[in-house]
N, C-alpha and C positions, 0 to 999 in steps of 0.2 A: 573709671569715674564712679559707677557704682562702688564698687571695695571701699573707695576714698569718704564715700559719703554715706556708708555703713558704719565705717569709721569713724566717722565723725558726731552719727546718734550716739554710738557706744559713747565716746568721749564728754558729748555735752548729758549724758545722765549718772555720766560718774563724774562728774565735773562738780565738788562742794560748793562753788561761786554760784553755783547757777539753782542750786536750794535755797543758800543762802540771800541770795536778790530776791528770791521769789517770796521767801517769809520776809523779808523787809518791808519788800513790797505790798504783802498782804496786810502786814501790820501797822505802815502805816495808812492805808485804805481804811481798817476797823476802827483804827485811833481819830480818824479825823470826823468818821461817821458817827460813831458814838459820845464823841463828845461834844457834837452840835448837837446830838439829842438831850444827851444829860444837859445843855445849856437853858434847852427852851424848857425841861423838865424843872428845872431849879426857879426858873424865872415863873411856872406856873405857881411851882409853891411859895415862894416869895413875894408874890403880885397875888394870889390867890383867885386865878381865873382862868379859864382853861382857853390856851392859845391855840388854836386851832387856823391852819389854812389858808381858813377865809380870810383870820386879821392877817396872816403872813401874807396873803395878795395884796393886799394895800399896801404894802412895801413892795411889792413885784416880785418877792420871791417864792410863792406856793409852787412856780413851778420848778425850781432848785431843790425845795425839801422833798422827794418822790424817789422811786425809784430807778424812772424815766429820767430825771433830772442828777440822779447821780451818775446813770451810767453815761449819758453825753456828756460830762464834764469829767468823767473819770480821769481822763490821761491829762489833763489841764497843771495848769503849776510846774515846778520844774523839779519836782521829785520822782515822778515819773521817767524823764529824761535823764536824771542823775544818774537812778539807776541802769537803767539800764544800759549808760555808756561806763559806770564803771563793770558790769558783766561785761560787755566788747572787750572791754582793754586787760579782764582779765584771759579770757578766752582765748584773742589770739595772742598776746605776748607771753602765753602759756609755751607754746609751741618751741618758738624761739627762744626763752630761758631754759627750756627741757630739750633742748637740742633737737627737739621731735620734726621740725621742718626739713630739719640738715637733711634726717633719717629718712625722709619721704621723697623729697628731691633726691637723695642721694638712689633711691630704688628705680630709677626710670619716669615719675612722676612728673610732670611739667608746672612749670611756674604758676601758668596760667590753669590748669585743672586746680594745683594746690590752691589759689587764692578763690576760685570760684566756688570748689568746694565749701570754703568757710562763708563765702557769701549767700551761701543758700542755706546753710544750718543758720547763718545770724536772723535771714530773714524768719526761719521758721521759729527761730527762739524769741525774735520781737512778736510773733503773732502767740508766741506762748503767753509773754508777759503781757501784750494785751487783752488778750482774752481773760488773764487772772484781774485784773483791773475791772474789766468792763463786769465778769462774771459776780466779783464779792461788790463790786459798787453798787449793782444790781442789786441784789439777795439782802443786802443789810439796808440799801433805801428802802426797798418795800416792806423790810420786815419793822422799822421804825419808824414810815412815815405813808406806808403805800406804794401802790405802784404807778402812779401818776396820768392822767390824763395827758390827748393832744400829741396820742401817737401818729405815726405818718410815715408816706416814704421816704418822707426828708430826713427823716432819722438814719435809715439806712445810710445813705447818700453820706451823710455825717460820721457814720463812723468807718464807713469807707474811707472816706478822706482824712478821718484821722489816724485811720494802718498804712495810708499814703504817706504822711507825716513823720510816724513813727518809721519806716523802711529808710526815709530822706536821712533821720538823725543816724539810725545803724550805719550806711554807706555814709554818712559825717564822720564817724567817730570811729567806724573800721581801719580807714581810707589815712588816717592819723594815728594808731593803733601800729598799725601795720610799719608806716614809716618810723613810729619811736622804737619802738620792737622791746622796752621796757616798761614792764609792768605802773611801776611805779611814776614817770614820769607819763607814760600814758593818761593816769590814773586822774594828776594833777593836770594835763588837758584838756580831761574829760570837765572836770569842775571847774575850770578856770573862763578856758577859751569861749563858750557858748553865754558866758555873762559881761565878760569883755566884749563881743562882739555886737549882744545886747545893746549895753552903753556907748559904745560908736555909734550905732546905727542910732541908737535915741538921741545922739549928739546931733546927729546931721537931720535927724528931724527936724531941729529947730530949722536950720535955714531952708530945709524944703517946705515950711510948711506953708507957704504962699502961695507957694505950686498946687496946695493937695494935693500932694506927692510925698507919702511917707516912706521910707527905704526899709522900716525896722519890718511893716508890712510885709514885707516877702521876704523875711528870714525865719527861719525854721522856730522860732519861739514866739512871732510873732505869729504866723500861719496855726500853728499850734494854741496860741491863745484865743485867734478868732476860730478857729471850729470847734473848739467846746465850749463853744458860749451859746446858750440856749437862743440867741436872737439871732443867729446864722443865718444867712438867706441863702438860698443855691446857687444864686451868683459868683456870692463870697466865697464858698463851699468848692464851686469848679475851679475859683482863681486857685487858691489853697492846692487842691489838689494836683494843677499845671502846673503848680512853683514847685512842690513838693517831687514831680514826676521828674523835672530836671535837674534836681539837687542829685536823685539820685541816680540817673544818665551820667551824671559828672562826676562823683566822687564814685563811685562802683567801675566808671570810664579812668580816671585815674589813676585809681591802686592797681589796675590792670599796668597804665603807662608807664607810671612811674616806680612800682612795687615791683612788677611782674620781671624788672629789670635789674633791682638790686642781690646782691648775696643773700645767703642768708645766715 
């Protein structure tokens, strides 16, 4: 198992997919930063008075414009998410177009080492991409807005729950990965299925919503929307992170079941 997962470093830092997600990634983090700065810079010289903070609290956002405030919302919206499942699907259905699984199984390797292996490099490569999230959301908030007040340990709590989160989507997206075994059709899973299943669950909102019982709630887009939203409470925070813990017991439990068992 070690050799396998020596292997596996080696593989994901020669791996071009995985440079490439990361500058995409970076860039559109700097992209989205800087040009909510350029906005309120343009609106100072056009308005000619200087916006500051203070008026942004009157709208409730001083605390969104920070540095604090960017990096808990960093992983928010679903470009975060894009990415990083189109890297899963290129990753592992790497393997299998490069006949490289055959070649592993074929050595004595077990189904089960093979698949766990890759589940432990995905984790450590989602904790890459969020750390690059949280790191440049960080550094570019405070360098054009400050580093924000109303730190705490709920923050922590928070962005724990949202690498909770993120691990939930990698065993989503692996777990489906795995079973298409091509790249490309992966690829078009990755981008499709998590917005179609969005719009189900907002569908049947409607009729739960008498209950106060929303379903979209405990889906990974939705979980993912309430924890980076700066009015988090810890409640919401624990819920998140229980839903999250069992998304990824069951698809990490599956690709075992059901994966661990097909050819390859």
């Amino acid at each position: 198992m070690g050799r396998l997962l020596r292997f596996e470093i080696r593989k994901l830092f020669r791996q071009t997919s995985f440079y490439v997600c990361l500058a995409v990634l970076a860039a559109l983090v700097f992209i989205g930063i800087f040009s909510t700065w350029s906005m309120i810079r343009l609106t100072q010289s056009e308005l000619g008075v200087e916006l500051d903070l203070g008026i942004l609290g009157m709208f409730g956002e001083a605390d969104r414009f920070s540095g604090r405030g960017y990096l808990l919302t960093a992983l928010g919206g679903n470009s975060f998410s894009l990415i990083l499942g189109i890297f899963i699907s290129l990753y592992v259905c790497l393997d299998y177009v490069g006949g490289t699984a055959k070649n592993i199984i074929g050595r004595g390797i077990s189904r089960g080492q093979f698949i766990a292996s890759r589940q432990l490099m995905l984790a450590g490569a989602s904790l890459l991409f969020s750390l690059l999230a949280w790191g440049l959301s960080f550094a570019l908030g405070t360098v054009y807005f400050g580093a924000g007040k109303g730190w705490g340990l709920k923050d922590l709590l928070q962005l724990a729950v949202q690498f909770a989160v993120v691990l939930a989507y990698a065993a989503f997206f692996s777990f489906f990965a795995f079973l298409i075994k091509k790249s490309g059709g992966s690829i078009a899973f990755t981008i499709f299925a998590p917005m179609l299943i969005s719009l189900g669950l907002a569908l049947a909102d409607i009729f739960t919503d008498k209950l106060k019982f929303n379903l979209s709630e405990f889906w990974l887009d939705g979980c993912m929307s309430l924890c980076t939203g700066l009015e988090a409470s810890a409640q919401e925070l624990i819920r998140c992170g229980i839903t999250a813990g069992v998304y990824v017991i069951v698809f990490a439990g599956l690709t075992h079941l059901i994966v661990g068992r097909q050819d390859v």
